[in-house]
Every structure is written in C-alpha cells, then in structure tokens.
Residue frames as a rotation matrix with the C-alpha (Angstrom) as fourth column:
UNK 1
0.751 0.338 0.567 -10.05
0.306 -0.939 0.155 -27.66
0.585 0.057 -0.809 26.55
UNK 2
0.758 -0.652 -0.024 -7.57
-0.229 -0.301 0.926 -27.28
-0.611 -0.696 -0.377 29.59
UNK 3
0.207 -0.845 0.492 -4.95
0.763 0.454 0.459 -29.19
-0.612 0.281 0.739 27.43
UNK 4
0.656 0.212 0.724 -5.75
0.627 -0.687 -0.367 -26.25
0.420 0.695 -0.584 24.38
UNK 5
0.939 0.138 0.315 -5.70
-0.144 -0.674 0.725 -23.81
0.312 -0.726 -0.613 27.47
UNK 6
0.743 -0.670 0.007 -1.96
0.114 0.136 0.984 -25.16
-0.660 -0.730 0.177 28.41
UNK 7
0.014 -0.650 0.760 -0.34
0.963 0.213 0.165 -25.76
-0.269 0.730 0.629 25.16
UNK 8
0.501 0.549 0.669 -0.89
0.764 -0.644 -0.044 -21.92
0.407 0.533 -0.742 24.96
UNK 9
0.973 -0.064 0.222 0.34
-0.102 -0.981 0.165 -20.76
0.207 -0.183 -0.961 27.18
UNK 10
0.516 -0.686 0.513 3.28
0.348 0.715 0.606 -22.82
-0.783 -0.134 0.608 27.03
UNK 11
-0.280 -0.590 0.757 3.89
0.943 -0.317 0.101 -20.64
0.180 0.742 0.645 23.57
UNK 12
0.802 0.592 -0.085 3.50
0.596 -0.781 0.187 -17.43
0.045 -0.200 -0.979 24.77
UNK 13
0.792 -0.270 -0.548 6.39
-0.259 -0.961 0.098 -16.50
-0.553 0.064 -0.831 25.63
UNK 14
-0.458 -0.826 0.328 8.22
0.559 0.018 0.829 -17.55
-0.690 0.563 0.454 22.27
UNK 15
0.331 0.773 0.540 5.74
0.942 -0.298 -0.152 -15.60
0.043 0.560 -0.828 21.20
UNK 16
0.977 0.133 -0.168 6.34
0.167 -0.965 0.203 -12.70
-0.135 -0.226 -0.965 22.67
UNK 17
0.436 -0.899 0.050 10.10
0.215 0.158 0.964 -13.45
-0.874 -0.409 0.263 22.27
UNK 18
-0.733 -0.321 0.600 10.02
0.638 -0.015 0.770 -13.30
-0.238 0.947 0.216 18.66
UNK 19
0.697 0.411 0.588 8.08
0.539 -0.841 -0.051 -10.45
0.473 0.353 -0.807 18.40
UNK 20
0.749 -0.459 -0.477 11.26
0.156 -0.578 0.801 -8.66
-0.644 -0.675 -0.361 19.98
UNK 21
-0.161 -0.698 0.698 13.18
0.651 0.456 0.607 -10.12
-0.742 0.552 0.381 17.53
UNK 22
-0.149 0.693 0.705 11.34
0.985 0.165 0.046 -8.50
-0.084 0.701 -0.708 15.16
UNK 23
-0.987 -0.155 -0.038 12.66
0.146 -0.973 0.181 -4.34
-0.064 0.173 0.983 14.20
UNK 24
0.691 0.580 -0.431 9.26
0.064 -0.643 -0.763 -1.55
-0.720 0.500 -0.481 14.08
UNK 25
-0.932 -0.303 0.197 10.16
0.338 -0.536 0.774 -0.96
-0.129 0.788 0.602 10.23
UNK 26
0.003 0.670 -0.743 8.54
-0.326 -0.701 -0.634 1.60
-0.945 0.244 0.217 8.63
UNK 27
0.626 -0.086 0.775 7.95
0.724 0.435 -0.536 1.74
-0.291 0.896 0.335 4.93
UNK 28
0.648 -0.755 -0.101 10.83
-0.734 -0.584 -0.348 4.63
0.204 0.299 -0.932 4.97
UNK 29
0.165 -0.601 0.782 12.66
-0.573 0.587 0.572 1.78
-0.802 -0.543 -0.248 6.47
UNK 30
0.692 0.233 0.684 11.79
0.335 0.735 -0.590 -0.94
-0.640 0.637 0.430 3.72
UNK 31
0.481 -0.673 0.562 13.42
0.834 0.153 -0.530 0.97
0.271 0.723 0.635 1.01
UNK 32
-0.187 -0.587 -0.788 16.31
0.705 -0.639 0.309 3.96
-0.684 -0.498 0.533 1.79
UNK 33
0.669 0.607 -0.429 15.92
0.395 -0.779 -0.487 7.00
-0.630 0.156 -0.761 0.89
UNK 34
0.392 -0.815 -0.426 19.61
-0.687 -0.568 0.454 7.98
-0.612 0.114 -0.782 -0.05
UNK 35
-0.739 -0.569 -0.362 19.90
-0.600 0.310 0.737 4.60
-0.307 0.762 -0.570 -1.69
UNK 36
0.066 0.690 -0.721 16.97
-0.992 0.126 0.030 3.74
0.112 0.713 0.692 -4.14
UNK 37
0.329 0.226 0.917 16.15
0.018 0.969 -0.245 -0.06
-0.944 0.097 0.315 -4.37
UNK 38
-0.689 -0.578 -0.436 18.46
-0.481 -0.085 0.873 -1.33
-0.542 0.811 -0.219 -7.50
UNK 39
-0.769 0.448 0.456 16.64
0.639 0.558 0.530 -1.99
-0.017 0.699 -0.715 -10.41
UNK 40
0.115 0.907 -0.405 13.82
0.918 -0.252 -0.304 0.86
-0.378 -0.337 -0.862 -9.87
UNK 41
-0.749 0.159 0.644 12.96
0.160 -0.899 0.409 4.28
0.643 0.409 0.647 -11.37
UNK 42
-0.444 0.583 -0.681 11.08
0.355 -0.583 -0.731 6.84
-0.823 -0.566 0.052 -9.79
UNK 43
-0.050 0.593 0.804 7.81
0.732 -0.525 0.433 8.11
0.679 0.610 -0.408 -12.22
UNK 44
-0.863 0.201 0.463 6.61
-0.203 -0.978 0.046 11.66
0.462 -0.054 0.885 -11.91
UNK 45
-0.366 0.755 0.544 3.40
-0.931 -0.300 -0.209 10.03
0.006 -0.583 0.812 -11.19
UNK 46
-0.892 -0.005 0.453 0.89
0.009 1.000 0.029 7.01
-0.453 0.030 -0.891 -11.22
UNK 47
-0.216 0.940 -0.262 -2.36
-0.710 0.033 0.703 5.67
0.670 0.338 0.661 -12.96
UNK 48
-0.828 0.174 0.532 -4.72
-0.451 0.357 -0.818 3.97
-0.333 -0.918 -0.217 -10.38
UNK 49
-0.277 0.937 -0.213 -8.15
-0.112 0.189 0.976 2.58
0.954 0.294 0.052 -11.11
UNK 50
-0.782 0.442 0.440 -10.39
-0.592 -0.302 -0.747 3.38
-0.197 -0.845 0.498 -8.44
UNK 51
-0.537 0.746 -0.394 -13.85
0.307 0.608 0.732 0.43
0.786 0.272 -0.555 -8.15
UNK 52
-0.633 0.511 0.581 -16.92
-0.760 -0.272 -0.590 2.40
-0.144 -0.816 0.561 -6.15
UNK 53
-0.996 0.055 -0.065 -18.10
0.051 0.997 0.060 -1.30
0.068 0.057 -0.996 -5.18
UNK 54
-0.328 0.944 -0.031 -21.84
0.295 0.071 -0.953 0.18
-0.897 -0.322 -0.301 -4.39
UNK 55
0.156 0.411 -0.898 -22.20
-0.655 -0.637 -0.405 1.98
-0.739 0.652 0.170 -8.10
UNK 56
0.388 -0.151 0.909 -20.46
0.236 0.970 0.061 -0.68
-0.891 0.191 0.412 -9.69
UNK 57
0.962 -0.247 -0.117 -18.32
-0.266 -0.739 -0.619 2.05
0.066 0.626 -0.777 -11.58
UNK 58
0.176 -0.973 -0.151 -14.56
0.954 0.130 0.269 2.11
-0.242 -0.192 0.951 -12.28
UNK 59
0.924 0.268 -0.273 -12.38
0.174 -0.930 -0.325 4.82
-0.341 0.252 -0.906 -12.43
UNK 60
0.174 -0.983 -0.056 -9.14
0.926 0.183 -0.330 5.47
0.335 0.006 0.942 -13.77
UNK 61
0.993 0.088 -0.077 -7.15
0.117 -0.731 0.672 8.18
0.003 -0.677 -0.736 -11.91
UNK 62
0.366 -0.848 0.384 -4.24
0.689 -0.031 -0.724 9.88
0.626 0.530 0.572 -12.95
UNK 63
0.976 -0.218 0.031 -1.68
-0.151 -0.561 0.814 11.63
-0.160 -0.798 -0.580 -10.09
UNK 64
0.482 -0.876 0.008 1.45
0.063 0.025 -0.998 13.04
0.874 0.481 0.068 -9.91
UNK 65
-0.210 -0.768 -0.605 3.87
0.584 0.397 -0.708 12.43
0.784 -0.502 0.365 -7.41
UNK 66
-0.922 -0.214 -0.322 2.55
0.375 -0.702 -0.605 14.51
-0.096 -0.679 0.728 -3.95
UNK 67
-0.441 0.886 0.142 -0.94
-0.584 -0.403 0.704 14.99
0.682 0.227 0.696 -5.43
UNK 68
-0.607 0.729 0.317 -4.06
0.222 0.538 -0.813 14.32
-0.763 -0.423 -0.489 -3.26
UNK 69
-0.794 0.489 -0.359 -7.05
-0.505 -0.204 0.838 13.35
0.337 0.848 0.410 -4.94
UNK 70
-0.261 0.749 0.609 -10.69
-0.631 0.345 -0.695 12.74
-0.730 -0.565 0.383 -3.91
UNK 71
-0.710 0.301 -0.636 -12.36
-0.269 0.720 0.640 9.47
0.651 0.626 -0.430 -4.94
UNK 72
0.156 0.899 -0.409 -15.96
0.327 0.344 0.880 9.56
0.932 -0.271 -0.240 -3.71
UNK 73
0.838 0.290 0.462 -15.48
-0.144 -0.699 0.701 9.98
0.526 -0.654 -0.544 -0.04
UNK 74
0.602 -0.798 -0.019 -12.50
0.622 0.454 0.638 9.00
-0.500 -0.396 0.770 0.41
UNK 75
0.968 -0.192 -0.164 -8.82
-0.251 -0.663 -0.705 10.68
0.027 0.723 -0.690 -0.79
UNK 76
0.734 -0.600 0.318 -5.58
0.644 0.764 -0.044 9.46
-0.216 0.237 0.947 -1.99
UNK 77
0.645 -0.756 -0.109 -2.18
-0.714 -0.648 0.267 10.76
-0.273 -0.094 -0.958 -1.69
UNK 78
0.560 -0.777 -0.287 0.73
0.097 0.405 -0.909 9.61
0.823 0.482 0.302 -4.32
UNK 79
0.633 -0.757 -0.165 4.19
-0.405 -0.505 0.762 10.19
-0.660 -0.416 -0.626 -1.96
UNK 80
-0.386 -0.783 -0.488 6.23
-0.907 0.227 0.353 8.01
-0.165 0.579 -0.798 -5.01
UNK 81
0.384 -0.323 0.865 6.46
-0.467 0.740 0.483 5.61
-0.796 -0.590 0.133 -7.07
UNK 82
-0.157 -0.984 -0.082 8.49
-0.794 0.076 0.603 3.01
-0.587 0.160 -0.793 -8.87
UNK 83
0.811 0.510 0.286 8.74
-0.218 0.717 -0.662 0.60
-0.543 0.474 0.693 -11.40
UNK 84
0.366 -0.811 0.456 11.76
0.635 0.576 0.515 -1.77
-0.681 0.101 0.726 -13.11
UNK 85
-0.189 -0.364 -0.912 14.23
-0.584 -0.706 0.402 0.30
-0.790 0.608 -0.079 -15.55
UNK 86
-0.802 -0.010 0.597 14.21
0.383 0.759 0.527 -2.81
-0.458 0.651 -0.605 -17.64
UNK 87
-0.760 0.615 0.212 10.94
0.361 0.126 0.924 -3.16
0.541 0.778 -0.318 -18.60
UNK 88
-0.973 0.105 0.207 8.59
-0.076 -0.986 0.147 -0.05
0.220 0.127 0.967 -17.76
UNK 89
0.114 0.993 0.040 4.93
-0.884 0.083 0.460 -1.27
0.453 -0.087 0.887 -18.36
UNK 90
-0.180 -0.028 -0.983 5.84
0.141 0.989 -0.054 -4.85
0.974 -0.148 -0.174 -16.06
UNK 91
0.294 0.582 -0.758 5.10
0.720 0.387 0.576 -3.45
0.629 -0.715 -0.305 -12.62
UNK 92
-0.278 -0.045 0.960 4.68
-0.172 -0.980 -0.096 -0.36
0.945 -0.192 0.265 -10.53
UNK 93
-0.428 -0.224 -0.876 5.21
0.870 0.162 -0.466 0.35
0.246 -0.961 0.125 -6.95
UNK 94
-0.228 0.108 0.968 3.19
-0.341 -0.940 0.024 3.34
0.912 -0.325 0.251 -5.53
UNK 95
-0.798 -0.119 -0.591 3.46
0.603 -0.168 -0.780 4.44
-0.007 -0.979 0.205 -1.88
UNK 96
-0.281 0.682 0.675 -0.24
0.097 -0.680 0.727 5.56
0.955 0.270 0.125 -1.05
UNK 97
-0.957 0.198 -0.214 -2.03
0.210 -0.043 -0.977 6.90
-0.202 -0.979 -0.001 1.90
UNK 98
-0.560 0.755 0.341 -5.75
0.006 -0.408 0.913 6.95
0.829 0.513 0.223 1.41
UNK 99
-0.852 0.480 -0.210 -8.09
0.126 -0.200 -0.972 8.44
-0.508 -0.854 0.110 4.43
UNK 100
-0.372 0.896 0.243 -11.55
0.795 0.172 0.581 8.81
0.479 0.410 -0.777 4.56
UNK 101
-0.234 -0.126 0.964 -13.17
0.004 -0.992 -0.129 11.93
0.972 -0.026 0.232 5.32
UNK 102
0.396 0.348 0.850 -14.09
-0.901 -0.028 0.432 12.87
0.174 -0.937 0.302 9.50
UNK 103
0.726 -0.425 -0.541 -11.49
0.495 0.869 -0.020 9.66
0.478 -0.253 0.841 10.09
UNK 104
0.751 -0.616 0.238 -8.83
-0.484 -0.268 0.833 10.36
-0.449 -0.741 -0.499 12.52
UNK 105
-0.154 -0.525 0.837 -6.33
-0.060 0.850 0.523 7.11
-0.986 0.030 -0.163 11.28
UNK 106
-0.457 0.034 -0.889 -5.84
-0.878 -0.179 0.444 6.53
-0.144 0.983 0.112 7.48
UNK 107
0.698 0.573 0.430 -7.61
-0.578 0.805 -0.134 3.51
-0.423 -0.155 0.893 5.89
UNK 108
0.854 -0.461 0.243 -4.44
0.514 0.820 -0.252 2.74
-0.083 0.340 0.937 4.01
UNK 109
0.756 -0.654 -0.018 -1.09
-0.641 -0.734 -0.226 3.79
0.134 0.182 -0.974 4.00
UNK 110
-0.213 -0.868 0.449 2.07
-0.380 0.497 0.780 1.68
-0.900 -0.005 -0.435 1.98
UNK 111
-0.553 -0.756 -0.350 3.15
-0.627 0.100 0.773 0.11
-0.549 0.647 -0.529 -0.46
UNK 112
0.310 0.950 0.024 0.76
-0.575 0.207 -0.791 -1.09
-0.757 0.232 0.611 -3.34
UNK 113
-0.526 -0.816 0.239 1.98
-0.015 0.290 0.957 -3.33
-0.850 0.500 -0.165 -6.02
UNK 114
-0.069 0.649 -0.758 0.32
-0.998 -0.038 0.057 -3.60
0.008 0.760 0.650 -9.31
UNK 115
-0.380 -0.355 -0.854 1.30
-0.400 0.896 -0.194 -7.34
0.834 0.268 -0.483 -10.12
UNK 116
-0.643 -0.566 -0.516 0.04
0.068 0.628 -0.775 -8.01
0.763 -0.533 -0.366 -6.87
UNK 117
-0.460 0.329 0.825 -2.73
-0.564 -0.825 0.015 -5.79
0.686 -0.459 0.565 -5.63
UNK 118
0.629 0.764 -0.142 -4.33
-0.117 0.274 0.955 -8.29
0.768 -0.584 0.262 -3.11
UNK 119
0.250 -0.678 -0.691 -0.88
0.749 0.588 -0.306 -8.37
0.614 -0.441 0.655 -0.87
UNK 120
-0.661 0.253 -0.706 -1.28
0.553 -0.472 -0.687 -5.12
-0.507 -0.845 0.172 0.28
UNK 121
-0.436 0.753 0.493 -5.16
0.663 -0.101 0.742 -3.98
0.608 0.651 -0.455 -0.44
UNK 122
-0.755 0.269 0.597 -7.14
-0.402 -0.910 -0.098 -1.26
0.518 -0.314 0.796 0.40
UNK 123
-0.720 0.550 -0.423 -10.00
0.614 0.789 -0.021 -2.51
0.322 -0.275 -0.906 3.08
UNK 124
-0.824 0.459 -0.333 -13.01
-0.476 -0.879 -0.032 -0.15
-0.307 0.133 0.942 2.39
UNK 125
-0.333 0.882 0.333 -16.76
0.515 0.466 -0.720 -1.61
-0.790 -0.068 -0.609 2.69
UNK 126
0.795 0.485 -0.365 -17.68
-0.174 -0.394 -0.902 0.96
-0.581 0.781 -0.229 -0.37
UNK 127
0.598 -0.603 -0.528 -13.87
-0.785 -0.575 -0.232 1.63
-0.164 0.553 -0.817 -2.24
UNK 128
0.598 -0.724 0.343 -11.21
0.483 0.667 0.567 -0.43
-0.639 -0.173 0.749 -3.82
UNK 129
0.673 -0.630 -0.389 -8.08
-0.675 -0.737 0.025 1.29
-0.303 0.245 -0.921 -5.12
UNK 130
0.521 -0.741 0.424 -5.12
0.207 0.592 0.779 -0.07
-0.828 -0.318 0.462 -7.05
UNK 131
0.144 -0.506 -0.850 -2.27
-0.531 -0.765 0.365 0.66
-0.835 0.398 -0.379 -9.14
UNK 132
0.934 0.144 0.327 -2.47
0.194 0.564 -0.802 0.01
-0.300 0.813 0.499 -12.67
UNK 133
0.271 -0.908 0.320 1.18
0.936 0.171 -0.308 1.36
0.225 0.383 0.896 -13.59
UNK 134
0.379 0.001 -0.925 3.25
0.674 -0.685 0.275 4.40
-0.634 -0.728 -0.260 -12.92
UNK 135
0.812 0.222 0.540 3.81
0.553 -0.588 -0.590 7.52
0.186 0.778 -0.600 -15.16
UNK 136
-0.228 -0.924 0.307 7.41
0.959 -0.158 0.237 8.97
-0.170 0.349 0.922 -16.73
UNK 137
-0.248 -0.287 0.925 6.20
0.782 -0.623 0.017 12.25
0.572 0.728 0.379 -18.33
C-alpha cells in the first residue's frame, strides 16, 4: 500500500508535465475553418437515427445544416457536416451538440463519426444518437 502510495506520487509530476504539453484544442481547432480537411465535402445536412432505449423505438431524423431538432427530451443541433468526395455513402462526419432540456451544460457536443459511432458517443441513460450519413440536396 505505501509502496502503491509512493510510486504515485513519484508520477505526478510527469503527469502533470505532460498535460502542459498538451494544447486546449477545440473542435474549431481540430479541423480549420478557412482550410477544409482535404478529401471532405460539406452536405447541406445529415440523417441520424435516434434509439429511445426505454421505448425500444428507433428513429430516423433528417436535419439540415444549423437545424435544431427535438428527440424526446432531449435536442440536437447539426453545425456541419462532412463526408469523403470519393465515395459519398462511405462515411459522414457531423458536428453535433445535443442538450437536454432544464440542463445548464450540453450532454454532447463534437464530432460524431458514422463508421465509428462508439468513439465519440452520446452518454444518455434514456437516448442514443448517431449519424447514419450526411445529405447533398
């Protein structure tokens, strides 16, 4: 226990040393604004599928770019997103923020992937959100 209790704090501070190291990015950081991520299109909007985990319902949920939209008690805000020029229906990037209502703090807010949706997931005891692909027209 004392050994545990040393060997700890013995890495503290490279802990804390590399967390200096270590920029506050934002996700405006992540990708520039003025210069797109190569290889990406911007859609007009996205298609989500929304799972209320207590009805045991899906939903699909269509938004354009800047739209909020309630789902149950909760609401979702597109701000953009992207997906390869190549090949269109292979994988979509949307930038969401989803809050819950009388919440101060969003419950999510960044970068969803389709291909990927457990790497960055909504964490919502009733809701699960994710992007099925993003929309051109």
């Amino acid at each position: 226990m004392i050994r545990a209790l040393i060997v700890a704090l013995m890495l503290l501070p490279s802990v804390a040393a590399a967390q200096e190291l270590l920029p506050d990015a934002t996700p405006d950081d992540q990708i520039p604004q003025a210069e797109p991520a190569r290889g990406l299109a911007d859609g007009t909007g996205a298609m989500l599928r929304g799972l209320d985990k207590v009805a045991g319902t899906t939903s699909d949920i269509e938004m354009k770019t800047g739209q909020t939209v309630k789902f149950g008690f909760i609401s979702i805000t597109l701000r953009e997103c992207r997906y390869p020029v190549d090949d269109p229906s292979s994988d979509a990037y949307a930038y969401l923020t989803i809050t819950e209502a009388a919440k101060p703090q969003p419950d999510f807010s960044g970068w969803m992937i389709a291909s990927s949706p457990a790497l960055s997931a909504l964490d919502h005891p009733r809701y699960d959100v994710w992007v099925v692909r993003c929309t051109s027209n």
